[in-house]
Kinemage of the C-alpha trace (Angstrom):
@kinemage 1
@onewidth
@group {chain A} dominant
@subgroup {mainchain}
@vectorlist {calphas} color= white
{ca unk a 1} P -6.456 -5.438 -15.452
{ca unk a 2} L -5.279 -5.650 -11.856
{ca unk a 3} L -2.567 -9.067 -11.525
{ca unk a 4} L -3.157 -11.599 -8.962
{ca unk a 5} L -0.303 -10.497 -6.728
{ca unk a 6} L -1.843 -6.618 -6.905
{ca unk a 7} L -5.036 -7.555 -5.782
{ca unk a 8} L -3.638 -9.765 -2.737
{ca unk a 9} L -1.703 -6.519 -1.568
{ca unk a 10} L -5.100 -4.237 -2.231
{ca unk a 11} L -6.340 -7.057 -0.109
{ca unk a 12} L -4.347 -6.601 2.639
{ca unk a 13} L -4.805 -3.072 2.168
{ca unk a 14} L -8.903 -3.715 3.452
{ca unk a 15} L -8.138 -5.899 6.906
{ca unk a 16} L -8.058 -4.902 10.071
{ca unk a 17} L -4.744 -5.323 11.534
{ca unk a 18} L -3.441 -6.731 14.490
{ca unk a 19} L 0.354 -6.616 14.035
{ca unk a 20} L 2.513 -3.884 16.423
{ca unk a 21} L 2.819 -0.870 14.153
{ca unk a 22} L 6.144 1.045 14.630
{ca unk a 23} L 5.619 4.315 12.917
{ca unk a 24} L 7.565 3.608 9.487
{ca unk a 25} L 8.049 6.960 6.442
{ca unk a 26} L 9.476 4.643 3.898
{ca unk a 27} L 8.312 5.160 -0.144
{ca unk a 28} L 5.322 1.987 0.833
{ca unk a 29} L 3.948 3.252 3.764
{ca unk a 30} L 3.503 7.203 2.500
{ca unk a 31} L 2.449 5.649 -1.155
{ca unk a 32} L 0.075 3.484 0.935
{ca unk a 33} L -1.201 6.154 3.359
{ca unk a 34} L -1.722 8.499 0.129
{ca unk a 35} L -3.778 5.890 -1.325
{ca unk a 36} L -7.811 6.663 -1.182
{ca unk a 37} L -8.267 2.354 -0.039
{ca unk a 38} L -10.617 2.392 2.809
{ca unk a 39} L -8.667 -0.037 4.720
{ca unk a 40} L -5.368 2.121 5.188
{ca unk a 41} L -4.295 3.034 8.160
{ca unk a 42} L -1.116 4.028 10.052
{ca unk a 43} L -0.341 0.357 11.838
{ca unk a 44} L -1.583 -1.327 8.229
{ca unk a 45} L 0.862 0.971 6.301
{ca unk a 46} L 3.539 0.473 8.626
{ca unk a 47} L 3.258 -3.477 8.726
{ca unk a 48} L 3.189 -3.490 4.879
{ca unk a 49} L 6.486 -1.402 4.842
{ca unk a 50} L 8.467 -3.770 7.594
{ca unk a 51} L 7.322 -6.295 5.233
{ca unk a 52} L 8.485 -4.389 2.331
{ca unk a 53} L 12.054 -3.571 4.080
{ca unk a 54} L 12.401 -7.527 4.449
{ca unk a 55} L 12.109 -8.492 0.850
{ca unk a 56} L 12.602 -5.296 -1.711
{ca unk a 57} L 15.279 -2.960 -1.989
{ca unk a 58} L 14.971 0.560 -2.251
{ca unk a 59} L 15.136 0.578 -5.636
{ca unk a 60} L 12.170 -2.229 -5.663
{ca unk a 61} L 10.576 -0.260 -3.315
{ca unk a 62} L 10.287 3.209 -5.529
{ca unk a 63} L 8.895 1.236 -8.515
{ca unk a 64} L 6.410 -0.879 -5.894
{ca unk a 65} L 5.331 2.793 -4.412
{ca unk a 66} L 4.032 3.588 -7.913
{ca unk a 67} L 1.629 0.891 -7.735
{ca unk a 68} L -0.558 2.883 -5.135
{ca unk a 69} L -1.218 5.633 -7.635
{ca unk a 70} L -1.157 3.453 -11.222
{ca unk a 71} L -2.135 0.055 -10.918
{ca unk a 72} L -1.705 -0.355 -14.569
{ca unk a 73} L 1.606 0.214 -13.811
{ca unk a 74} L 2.148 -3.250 -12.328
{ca unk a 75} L 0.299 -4.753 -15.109
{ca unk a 76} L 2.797 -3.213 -17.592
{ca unk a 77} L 6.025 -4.211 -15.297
{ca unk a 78} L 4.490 -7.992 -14.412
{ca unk a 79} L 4.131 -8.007 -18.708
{ca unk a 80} L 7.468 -6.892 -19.456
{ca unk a 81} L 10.137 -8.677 -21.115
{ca unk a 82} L 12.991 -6.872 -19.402
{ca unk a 83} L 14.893 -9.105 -17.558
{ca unk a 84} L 15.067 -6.428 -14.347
{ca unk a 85} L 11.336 -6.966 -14.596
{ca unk a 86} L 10.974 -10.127 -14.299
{ca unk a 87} L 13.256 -10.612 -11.272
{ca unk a 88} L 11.770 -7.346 -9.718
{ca unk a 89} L 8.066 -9.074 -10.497
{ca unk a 90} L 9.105 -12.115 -8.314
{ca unk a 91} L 10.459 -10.068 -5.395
{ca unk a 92} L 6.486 -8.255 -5.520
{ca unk a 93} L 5.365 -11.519 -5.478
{ca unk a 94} L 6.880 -12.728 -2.288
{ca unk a 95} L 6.487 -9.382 -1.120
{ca unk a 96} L 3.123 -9.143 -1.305
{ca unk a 97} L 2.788 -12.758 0.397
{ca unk a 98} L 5.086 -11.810 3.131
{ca unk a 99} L 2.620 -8.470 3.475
{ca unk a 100} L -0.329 -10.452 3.562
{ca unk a 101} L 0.851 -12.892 6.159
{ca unk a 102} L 2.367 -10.670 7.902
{ca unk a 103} L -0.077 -8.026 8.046
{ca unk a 104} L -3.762 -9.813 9.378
């Protein structure tokens, strides 16, 4: 089961983009240019990870990386009762917001 916030990022991940792309290798934009979505591109990838380096850290960044490759993944984090979790969950949130504004 894909979460709400996931599927707003995947999204994003299928628009055409706009937005100047400055070429960016952080852990997003090489999970996200990895990733088989039909919508990823260099300039998408890079606006998702200058969106990523303005609200996760690098640590938030690794575990968001993962979500490319195992979406279940961010089912089991969003359902977590770990209190890292949870405050790492709201960061993806805004994050993915911020990507999806950011990125059209």
């Amino acid at each position: 089961m894909k979460t709400i916030a996931f599927a707003a990022l995947i999204a994003v991940l299928t628009l055409s983009t706009t937005a100047p792309a400055a070429f960016a290798a952080g852990k997003i934009h090489r999970a996200c240019m990895r990733s088989d979505r039909p919508g990823a591109s260099r300039q998408l990838c890079s606006c998702i990870q200058d969106a990523a380096d303005r609200i996760l850290s690098s640590r938030d960044q690794a575990l968001a990386a993962k979500f490319f490759k195992d979406p279940q993944m961010a089912q089991d984090v969003r359902q977590s009762d770990s209190s890292y979790k949870e405050a790492f969950w709201k960061r993806y949130k805004d994050f993915g917001v911020t990507a999806q504004a950011f990125c059209q």
